[in-house]
C-alpha positions as CSV (number, residue, x, y, z in Angstrom):
1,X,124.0,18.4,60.2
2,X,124.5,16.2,62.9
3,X,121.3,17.0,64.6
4,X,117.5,15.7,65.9
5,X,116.1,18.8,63.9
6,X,115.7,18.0,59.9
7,X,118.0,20.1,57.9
8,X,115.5,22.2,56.1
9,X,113.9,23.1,59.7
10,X,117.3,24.8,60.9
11,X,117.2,28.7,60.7
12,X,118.8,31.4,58.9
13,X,117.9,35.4,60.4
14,X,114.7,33.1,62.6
15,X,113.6,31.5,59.5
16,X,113.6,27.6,58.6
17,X,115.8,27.6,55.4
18,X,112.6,25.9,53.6
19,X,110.2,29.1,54.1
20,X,112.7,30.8,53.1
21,X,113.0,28.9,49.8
22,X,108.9,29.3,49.5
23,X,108.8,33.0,50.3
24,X,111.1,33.5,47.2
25,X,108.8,31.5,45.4
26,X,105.6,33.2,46.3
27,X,107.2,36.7,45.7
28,X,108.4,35.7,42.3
29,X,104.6,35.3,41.2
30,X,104.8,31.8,41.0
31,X,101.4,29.5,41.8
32,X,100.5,26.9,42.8
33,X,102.9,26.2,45.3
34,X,103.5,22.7,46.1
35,X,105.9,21.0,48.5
36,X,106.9,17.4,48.9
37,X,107.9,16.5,52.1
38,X,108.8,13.5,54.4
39,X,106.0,11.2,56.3
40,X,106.4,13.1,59.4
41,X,105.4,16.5,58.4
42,X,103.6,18.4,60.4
43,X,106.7,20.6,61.6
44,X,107.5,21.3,58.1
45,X,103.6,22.5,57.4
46,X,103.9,24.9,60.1
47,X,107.0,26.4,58.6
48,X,105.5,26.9,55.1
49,X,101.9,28.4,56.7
50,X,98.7,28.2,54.7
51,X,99.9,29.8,51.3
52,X,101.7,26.3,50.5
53,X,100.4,22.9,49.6
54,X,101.9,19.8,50.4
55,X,102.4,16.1,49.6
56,X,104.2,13.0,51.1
57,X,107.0,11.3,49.7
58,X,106.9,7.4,52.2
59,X,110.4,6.7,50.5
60,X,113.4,8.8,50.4
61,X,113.9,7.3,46.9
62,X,116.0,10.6,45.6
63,X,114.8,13.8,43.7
64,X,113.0,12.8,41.1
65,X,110.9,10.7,42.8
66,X,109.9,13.2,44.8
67,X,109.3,15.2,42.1
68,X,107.5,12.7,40.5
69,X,104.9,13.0,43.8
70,X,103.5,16.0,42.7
71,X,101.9,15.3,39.7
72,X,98.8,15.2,40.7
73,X,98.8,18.3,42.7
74,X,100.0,20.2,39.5
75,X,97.9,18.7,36.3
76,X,96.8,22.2,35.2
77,X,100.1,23.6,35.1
78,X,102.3,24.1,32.0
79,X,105.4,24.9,33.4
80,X,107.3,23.3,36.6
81,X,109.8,25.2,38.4
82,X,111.9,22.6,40.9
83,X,113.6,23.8,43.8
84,X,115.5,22.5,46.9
85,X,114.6,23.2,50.3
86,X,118.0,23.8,51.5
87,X,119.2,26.5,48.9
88,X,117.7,29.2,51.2
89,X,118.9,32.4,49.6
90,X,117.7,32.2,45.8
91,X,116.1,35.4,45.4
92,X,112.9,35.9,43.1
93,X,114.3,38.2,40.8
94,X,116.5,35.0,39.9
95,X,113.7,32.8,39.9
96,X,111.7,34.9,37.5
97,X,114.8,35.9,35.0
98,X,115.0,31.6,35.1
99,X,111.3,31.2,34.2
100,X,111.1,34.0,31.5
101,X,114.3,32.9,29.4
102,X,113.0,29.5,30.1
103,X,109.3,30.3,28.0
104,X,111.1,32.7,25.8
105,X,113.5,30.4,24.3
106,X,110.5,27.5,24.3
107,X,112.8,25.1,26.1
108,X,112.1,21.9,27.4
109,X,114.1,22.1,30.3
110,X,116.0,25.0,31.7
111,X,118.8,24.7,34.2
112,X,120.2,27.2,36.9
113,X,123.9,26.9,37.1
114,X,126.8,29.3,38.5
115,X,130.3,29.1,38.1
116,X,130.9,31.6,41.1
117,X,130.0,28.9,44.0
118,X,132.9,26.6,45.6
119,X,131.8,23.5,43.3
120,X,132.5,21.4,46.4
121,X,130.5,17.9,46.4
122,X,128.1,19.8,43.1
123,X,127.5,18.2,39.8
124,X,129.6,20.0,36.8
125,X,127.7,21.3,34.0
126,X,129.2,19.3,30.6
127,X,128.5,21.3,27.4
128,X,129.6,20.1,23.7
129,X,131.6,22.2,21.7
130,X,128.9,24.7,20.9
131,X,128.1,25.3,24.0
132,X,125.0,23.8,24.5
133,X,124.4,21.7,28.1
134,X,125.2,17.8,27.4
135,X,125.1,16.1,30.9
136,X,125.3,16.6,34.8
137,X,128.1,14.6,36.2
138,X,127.9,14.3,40.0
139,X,131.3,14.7,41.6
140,X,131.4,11.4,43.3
141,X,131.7,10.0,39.3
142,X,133.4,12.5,38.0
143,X,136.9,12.1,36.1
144,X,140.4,15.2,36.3
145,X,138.7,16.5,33.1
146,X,135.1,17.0,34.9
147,X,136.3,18.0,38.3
148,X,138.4,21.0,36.4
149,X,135.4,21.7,35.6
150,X,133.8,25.5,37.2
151,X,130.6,25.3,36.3
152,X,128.4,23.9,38.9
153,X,124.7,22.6,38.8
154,X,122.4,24.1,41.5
155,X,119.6,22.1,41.3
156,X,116.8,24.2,40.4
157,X,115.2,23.6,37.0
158,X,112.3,24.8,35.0
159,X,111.2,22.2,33.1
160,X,107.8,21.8,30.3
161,X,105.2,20.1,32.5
162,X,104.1,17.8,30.1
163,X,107.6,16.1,29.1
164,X,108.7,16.3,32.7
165,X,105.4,13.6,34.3
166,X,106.5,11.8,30.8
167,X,110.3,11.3,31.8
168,X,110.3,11.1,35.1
169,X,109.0,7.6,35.3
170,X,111.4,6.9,32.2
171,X,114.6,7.6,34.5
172,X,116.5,4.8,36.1
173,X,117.4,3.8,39.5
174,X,120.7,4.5,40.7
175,X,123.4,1.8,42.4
176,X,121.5,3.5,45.5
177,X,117.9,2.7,44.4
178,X,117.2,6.5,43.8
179,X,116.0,8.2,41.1
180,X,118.0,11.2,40.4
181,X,116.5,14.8,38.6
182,X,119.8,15.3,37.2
183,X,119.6,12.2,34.7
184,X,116.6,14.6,33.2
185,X,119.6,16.2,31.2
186,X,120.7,13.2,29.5
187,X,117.1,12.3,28.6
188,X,116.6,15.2,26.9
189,X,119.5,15.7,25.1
190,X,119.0,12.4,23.7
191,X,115.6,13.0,22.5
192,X,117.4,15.6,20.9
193,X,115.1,18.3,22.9
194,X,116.3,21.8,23.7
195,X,117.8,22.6,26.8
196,X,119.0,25.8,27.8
197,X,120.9,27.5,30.9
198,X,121.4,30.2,32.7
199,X,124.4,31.4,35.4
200,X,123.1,33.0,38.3
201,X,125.1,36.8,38.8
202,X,125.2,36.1,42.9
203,X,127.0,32.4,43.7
204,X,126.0,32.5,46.9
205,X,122.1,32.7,45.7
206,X,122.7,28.5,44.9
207,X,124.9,27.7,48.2
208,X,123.1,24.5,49.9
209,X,123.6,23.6,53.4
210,X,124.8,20.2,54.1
211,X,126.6,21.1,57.0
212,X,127.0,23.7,60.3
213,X,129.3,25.5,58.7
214,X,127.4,26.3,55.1
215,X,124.2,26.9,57.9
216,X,126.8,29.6,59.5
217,X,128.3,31.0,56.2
218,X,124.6,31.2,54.6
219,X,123.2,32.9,57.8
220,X,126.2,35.6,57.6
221,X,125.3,36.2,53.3
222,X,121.3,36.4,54.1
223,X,122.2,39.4,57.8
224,X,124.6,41.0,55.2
225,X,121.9,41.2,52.4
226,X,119.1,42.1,55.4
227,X,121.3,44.8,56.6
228,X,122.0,46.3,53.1
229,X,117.9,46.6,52.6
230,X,117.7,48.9,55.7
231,X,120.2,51.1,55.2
232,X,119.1,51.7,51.6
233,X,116.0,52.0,53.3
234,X,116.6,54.7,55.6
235,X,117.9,53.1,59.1
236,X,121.4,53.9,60.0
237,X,123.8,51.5,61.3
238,X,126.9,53.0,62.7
239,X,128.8,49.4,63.0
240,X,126.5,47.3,60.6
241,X,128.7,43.7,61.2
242,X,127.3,43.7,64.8
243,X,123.6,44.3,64.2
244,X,121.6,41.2,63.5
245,X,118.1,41.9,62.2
246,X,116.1,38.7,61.4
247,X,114.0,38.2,58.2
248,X,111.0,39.2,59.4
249,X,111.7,42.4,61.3
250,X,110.2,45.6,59.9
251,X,111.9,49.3,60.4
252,X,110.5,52.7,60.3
253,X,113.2,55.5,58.4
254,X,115.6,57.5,60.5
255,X,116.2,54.9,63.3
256,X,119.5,54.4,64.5
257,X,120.5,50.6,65.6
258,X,123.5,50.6,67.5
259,X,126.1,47.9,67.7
260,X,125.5,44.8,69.3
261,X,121.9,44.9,69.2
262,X,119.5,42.1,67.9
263,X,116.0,42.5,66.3
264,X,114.1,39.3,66.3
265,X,111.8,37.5,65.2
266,X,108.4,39.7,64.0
267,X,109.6,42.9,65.4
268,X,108.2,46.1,64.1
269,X,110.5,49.2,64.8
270,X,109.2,52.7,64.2
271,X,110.6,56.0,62.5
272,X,113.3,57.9,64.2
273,X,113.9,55.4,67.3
274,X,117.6,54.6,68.6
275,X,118.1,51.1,69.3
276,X,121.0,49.8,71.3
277,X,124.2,49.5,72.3
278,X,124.1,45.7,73.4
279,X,119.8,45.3,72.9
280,X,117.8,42.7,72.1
281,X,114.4,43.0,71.0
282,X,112.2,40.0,70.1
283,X,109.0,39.8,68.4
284,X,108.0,43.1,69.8
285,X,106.2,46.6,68.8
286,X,108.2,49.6,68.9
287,X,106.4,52.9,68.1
288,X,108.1,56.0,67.0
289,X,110.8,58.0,68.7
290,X,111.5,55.3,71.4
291,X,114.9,54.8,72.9
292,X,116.3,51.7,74.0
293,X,119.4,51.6,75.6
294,X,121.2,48.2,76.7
295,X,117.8,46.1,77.2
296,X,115.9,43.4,76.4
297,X,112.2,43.5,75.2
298,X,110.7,40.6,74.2
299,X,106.9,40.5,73.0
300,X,106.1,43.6,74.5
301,X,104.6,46.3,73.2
302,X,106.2,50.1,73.2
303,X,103.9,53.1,72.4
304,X,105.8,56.5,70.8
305,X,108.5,58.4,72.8
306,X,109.1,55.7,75.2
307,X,112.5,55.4,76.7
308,X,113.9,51.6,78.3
309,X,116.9,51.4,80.0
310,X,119.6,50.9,80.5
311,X,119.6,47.3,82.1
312,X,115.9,47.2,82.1
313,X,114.0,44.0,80.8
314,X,109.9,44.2,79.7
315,X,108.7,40.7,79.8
316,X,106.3,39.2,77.7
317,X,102.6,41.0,78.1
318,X,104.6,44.6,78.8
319,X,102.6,47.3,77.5
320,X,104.3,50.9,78.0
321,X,101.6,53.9,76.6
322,X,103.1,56.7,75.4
323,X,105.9,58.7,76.6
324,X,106.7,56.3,79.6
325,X,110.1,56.1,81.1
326,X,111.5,53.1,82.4
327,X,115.2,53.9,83.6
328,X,117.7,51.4,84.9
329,X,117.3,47.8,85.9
330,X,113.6,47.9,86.0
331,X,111.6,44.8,84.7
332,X,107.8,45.0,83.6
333,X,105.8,41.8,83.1
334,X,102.2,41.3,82.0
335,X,101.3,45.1,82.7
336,X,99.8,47.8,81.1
337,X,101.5,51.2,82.4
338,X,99.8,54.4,81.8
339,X,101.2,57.6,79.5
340,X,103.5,59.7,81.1
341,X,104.5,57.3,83.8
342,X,108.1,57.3,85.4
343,X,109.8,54.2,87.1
344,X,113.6,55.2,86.9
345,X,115.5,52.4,89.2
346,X,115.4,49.0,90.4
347,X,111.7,48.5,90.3
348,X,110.0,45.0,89.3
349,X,106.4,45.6,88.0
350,X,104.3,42.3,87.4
351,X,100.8,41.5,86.5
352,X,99.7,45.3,86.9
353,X,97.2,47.6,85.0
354,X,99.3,51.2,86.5
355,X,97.2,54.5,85.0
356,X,98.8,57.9,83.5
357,X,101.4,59.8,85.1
358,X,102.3,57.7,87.9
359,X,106.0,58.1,89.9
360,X,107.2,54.6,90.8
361,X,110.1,55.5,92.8
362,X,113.3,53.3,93.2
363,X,113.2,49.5,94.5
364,X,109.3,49.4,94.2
365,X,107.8,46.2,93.5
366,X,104.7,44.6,93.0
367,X,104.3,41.9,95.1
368,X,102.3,39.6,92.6
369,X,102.6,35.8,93.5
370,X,101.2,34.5,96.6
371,X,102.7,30.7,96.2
372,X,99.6,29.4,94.7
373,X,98.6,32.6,92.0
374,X,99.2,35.5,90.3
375,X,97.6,38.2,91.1
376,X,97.1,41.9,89.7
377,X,97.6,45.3,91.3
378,X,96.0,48.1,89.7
379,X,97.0,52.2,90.2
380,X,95.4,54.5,89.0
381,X,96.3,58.4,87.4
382,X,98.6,60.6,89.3
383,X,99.6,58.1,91.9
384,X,103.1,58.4,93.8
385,X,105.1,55.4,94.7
386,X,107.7,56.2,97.7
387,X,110.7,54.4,97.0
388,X,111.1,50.3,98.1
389,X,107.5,50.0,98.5
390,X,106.3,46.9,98.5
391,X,102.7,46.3,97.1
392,X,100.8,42.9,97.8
393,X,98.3,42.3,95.5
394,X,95.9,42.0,95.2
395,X,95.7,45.6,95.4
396,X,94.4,48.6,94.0
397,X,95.3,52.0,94.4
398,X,92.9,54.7,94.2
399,X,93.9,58.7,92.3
400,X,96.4,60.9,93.4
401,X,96.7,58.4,96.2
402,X,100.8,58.2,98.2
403,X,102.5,55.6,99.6
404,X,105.5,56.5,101.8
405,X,109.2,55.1,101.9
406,X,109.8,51.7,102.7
407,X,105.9,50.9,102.8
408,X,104.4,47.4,102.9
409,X,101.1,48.0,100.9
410,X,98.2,45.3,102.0
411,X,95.3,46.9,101.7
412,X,93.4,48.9,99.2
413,X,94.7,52.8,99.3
414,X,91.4,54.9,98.5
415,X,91.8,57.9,96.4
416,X,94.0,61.0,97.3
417,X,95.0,58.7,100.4
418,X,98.4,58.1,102.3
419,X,99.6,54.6,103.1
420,X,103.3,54.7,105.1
421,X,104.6,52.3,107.0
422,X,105.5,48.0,107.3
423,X,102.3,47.6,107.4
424,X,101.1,50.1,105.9
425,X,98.4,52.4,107.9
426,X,96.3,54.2,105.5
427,X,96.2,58.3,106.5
428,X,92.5,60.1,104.7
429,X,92.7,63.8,104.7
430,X,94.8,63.8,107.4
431,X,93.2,61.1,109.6
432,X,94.7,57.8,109.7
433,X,92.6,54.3,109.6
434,X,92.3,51.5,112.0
435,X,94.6,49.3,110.8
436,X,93.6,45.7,110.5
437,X,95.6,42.8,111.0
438,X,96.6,40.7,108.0
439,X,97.0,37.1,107.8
């Protein structure tokens, strides 16, 4: 991979490949869950969560070895289903077709194989005239006659628990001093034991990643497959090849996403929402009916019948109520703005608790950072905001209270009140108040 991160930590659709490769496990019914990874772990851990178990392998001393480290972990179990961490895109439906003919057929070891996957750098599959699997032969060792071979190996086996903690320690040490699962094959064969096979219907289900380019072709398979599930499942995609939806990402029915636009991370989309052109939206609540047009939202939080953009950015900590409107090039950071409320140009909203109903008229900011801290300005219901006012918080705005054009807000505005002007004098019923100086 050419790279400082491990290979099974780089991403497919926001996901390391190896939670990928344990979410298919878990959702095939499979348990317990154990994975066997390097001494320096604790990145891989917080990939696979809680749900799976883990132990160390000191000694990258090849796959069965590291099978072999789980033994302990899985003394109850009867049957042991091996996989790799980076064959991301088996599904469970495969794994589960693999574990049931595997048990139906009493096997002692059952391997995965497809002859629909470039057999590039893959062990061939060797059978004997009637059929039945004889050997593995890695392609570095392989002969014409086993290269011809089309029949790949994809490394994922189900195997009788009992016979496999028995042969594992039975297998010899490669040229390299590893210890290799394959060599399983030729064990059992030998012992005259059953082995069986199956050919997966999707080759790309068994493509590994050894390289950028399998990390790019496998990433392209797993958006294709994502995008499929949506549309089946009710979202409508007028150019599908330019929508990226990541693994995670949950969408309600009806809702339209619109080319170029990007749903990230844990994003959850409601029913009947339009979505794009050019949008990203990243690990973020969307509510129903919403319209996002040419933004980027990124852990915010967007109640029903709320309209963004276009141009517009809500920051993380943005939290629009219902029905507000947030029209072009206006950014919202660390605020909470009130149903009904309108800020339709140029306006910069930070660190701000704004109540229902409020006009927040073009080029108004909140003047949140004083060098040393942030600090919050809070409006409350039915306030207007005269266009290119300037509000230094801290600052709170009372009811129904106006600020003029061009204002430099200071001081606290009291309910129903007026402040115009740079500085701002505050005007009550009609009477205006002593302004004092500010620092």
């Amino acid at each position: 991979m050419r790279s400082r991160t491990p290979k099974m930590l780089h991403k497919l659709c926001g996901r390391e490949m190896v939670s990928l490769v344990a979410d298919a496990a878990m959702q095939s019914g499979l348990s317990p869950i154990v994975a066997v990874l390097p001494p320096v772990s604790e990145a891989y851990t917080q990939a696979l969560g809680d749900s799976v178990s883990h132990v160390v392998q000191n000694e990258p001393l090849g796959t069965g070895h590291a099978a072999l480290q789980a033994r302990d972990s899985l003394k109850s179990v009867d049957t042991i289903l091996i996989l790799n961490g980076d064959v991301p895109l088996i599904r469970p439906e495969t794994i589960q077709a693999l574990v049931t003919k595997h048990t139906d057929t009493k096997s002692t070891l059952t391997l995965l194989t497809s002859t629909k996957t470039l057999p590039d750098g893959l062990g061939r599959i060797v059978r004997s005239e009637d059929g039945t699997v004889k050997a593995i032969v890695e392609e570095r060792v392989a002969d014409r006659v086993a290269l011809d071979i089309s029949e790949i190996n994809s490394g994922i086996y189900c195997c009788r628990a009992e016979w496999l903690w028995a042969s594992l320690p039975k297998l010899e040490k490669s040229s390299t001093g590893e210890i290799f699962l394959t060599d399983l094959v030729a064990l059992a064969v030998d012992e005259k034991l059953p082995v069986r096979s199956m050919q997966v219907e999707d080759g790309s289900e068994v493509l590994g990643i050894n390289t950028r380019i399998e990390l790019a072709r496998a990433e392209g398979l797993l958006r294709h497959r994502i995008r499929e599930k949506w549309m089946l499942n009710g979202v409508s995609m007028p150019h599908p090849e330019s929508v990226y939806i990541d693994s995670n990402a949950q969408i309600g029915i009806d809702t339209i996403i619109q080319p170029n636009t990007h749903i990230r991370g844990a994003t959850s989309i409601g029913e009947g929402c339009e979505i794009g052109p050019n949008s990203i939206v990243s690990n973020s609540s969307i509510g129903q009916g919403c319209k996002i047009t040419s933004s980027v939202i990124e852990q915010a939080t967007l109640e029903d019948a709320v309209i963004v953009g276009p141009f517009s950015h809500m920051r993380p900590g943005a939290h629009l109520e219902s029905g507000v409107h947030i029209g072009n090039y206006g950014e919202v950071k660390n605020s909470r703005i009130g149903r009904g409320t309108k800020s339709g140009h140029f306006s910069y909203i930070g660190d701000a608790d704004i109540g229902a109903n409020v006009n927040i008229g073009a080029g108004a900011i909140t003047c949140n950072y004083d060098g040393d801290n942030k600090n919050r300005t809070i409006i409350e219901d039915g306030v207007f905001i005269g266009s290119d006012s300037m509000l230094v918080a801290p600052l709170h705005i009372g009811a129904n209270a106006r600020t003029g054009v061009g204002s430099i807000v200071t001081k606290d505005v009291p309910a129903g009140a007026s402040a115009i002007g740079a500085p701002a004098r505050i005007i009550t019923n009609g009477q205006k108040q002593p302004q004092k100086k500010v620092d």
